[in-house]
N, C-alpha and C positions, 0 to 999 in steps of 0.2 A: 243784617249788616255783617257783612265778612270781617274779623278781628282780625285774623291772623290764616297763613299757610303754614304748614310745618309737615315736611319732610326731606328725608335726604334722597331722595330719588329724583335726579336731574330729568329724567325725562317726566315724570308726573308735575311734576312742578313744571314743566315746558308746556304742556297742555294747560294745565290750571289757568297760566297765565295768557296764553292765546286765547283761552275763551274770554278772558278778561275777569277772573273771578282774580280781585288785587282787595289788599285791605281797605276799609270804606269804603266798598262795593256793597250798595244792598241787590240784597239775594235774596229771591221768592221762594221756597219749597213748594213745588205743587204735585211732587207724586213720592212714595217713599218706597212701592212695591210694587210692579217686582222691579222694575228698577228706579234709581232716584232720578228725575227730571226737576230741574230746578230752574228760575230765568235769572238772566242779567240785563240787565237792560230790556231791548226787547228784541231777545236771543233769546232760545232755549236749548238745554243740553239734556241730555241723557246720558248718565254714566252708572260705573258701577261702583258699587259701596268700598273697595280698595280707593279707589280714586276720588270718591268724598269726603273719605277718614283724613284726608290731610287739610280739611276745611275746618275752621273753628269760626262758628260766628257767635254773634251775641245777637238778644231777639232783641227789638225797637216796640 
């Protein structure tokens, strides 16, 4: 479950949130190397670890 976003970078944060990664979104981790692929719903993304670092989740 995504707790939080945090950063100041308005265009990272414009992405985060197009994909729909918002607080109380659960979020799947399913790859961590080499890059992170993660789902939301039943979406998946692949990003890179600068643009993960501003995800804070808590595990359920």
């Amino acid at each position: 479950m995504i707790a939080y976003l945090h950063t100041h970078d308005r265009e990272a944060l414009r992405k985060l949130i197009a994909m729909g990664a918002l607080p109380q979104t659960e979020l799947f981790l399913l790859q961590r190397f080499p890059t992170i692929l993660f789902q939301l719903g039943k979406s998946r993304f692949a990003v890179d670890e600068e643009l993960a670092s501003h995800i804070y989740v808590h595990r359920l």
